[in-house]
C-alpha positions in Angstrom: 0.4 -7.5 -11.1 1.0 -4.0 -10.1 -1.0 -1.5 -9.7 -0.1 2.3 -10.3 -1.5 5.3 -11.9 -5.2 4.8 -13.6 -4.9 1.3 -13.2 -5.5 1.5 -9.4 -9.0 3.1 -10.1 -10.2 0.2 -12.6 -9.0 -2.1 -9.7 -11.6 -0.3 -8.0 -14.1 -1.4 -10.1 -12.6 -5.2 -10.2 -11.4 -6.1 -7.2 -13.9 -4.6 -4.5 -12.9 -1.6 -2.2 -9.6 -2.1 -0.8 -6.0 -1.4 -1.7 -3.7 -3.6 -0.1 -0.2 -1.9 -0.6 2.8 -4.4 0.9 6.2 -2.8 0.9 9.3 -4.1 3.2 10.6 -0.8 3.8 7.5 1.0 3.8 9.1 4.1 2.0 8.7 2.5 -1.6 7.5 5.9 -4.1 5.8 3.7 -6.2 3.8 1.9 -3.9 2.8 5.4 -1.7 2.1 6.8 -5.3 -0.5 4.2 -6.2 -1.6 4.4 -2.0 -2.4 8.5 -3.0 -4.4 7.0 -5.9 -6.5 4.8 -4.6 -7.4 6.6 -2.0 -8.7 9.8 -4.4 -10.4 7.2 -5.7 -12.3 6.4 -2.3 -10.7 2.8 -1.8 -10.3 1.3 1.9 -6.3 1.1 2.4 -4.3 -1.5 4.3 -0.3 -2.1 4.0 2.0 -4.6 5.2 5.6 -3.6 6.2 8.1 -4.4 7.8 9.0 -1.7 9.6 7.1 0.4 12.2 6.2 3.9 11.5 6.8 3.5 8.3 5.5 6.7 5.5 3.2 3.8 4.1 1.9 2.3 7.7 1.2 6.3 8.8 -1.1 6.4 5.5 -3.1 3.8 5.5 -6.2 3.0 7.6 -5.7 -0.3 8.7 -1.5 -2.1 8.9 0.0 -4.9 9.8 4.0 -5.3 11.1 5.2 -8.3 9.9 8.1 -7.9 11.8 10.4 -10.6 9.2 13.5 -8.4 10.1 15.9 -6.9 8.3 16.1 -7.5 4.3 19.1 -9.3 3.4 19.8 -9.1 -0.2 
């Protein structure tokens, strides 16, 4: 499921108080978009990336590096 826009605010409600927002690069729009989101809406944030120093790591409150490598497509 994802989770952008208004539907990140009834995840709120459903789901408890945290966003988790997991992103490879850590620079995906849609995913820092949604991370804006739930945080107006007062949720706890946490991302997973894979690279460090990432936009989304430098926006969240709590991240972990997986540290897979690079994405081969």
């Amino acid at each position: 499921m994802t989770l952008t826009g208004d539907r990140v605010a009834a995840a709120a409600s459903i789901f408890g108080d945290l966003f988790l927002a997991i992103s490879q690069s850590g620079e995906t729009a849609d995913t820092i978009d949604a991370l804006q989101v739930a945080q107006a809406a007062g949720m706890t944030t946490a991302a997973l990336t894979n690279k460090p120093g990432a936009s989304l790591a430098e926006k969240v409150a709590y991240h972990c590096l997986n540290r897979c490598g690079p994405e081969r497509c």
